[in-house]
C-alpha positions in Angstrom: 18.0 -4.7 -2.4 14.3 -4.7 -0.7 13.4 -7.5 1.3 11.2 -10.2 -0.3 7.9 -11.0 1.3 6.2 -14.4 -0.1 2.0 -15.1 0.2 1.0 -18.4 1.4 -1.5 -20.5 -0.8 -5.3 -18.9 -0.5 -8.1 -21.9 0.7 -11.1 -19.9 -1.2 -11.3 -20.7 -5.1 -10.2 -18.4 -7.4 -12.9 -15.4 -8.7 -11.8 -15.2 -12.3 -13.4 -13.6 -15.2 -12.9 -15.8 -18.3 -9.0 -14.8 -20.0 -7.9 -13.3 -16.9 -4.9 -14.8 -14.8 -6.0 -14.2 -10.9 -3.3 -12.3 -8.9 -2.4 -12.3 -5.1 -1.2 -9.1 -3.6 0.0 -8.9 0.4 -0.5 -5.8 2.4 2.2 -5.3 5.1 1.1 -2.9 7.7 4.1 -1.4 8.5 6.3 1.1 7.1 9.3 1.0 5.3 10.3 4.6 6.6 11.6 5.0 10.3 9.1 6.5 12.2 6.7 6.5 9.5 3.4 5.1 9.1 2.1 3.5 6.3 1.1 0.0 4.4 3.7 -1.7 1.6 1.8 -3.7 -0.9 3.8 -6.6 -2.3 3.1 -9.2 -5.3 3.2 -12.8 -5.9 7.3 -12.7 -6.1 7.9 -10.5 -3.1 8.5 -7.4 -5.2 6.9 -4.0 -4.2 3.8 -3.1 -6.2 3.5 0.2 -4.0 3.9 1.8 -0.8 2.0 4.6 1.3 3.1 6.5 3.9 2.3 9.0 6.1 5.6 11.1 7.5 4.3 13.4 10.2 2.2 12.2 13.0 -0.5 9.7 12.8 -3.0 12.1 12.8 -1.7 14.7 9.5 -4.0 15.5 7.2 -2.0 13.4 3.8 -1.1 10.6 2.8 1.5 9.8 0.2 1.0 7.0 -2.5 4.4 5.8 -3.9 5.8 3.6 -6.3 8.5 1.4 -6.4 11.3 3.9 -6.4 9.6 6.0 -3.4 8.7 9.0 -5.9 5.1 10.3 -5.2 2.6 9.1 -7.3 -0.5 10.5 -5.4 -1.0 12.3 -2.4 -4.2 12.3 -0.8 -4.8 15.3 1.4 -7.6 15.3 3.9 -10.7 17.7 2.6 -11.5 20.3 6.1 -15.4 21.9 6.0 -15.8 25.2 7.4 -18.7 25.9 9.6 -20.0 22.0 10.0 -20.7 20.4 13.6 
């Protein structure tokens, strides 16, 4: 069972459009891989929304977007130009 991670109250008002229920996501800087590095983005409950993580060194050239099961939803991989200074 993942850890749960609980936001404290916010001090600005809410920015609501009219219908819409406002939501509060936390971003924990730290990944839940060993010797990974990455961000885990948690709701309101505690729950994981998503994580991403990079698995090589802190310099690679991708980055992995997952979901809550750790299956890949995205991975972003770093665009290299020839022949630019």
């Amino acid at each position: 069972m993942a850890p749960r991670v609980h936001s404290s109250p916010s001090s600005s008002p809410p920015a609501t459009c009219a219908g819409e229920q406002r939501k509060v996501f936390t971003v924990w800087m730290k990944s839940l891989v060993l010797n990974g590095h990455g961000c885990t983005v948690y709701d309101s409950g505690g729950g994981i929304v998503y994580r991403v993580d990079n698995y090589g060194s802190r310099c690679s050239g991708s980055v992995c977007l997952m979901d809550l099961d750790g299956s890949v939803v995205l991975n972003v991989v770093k665009k290299v130009q020839l022949g630019r200074y």
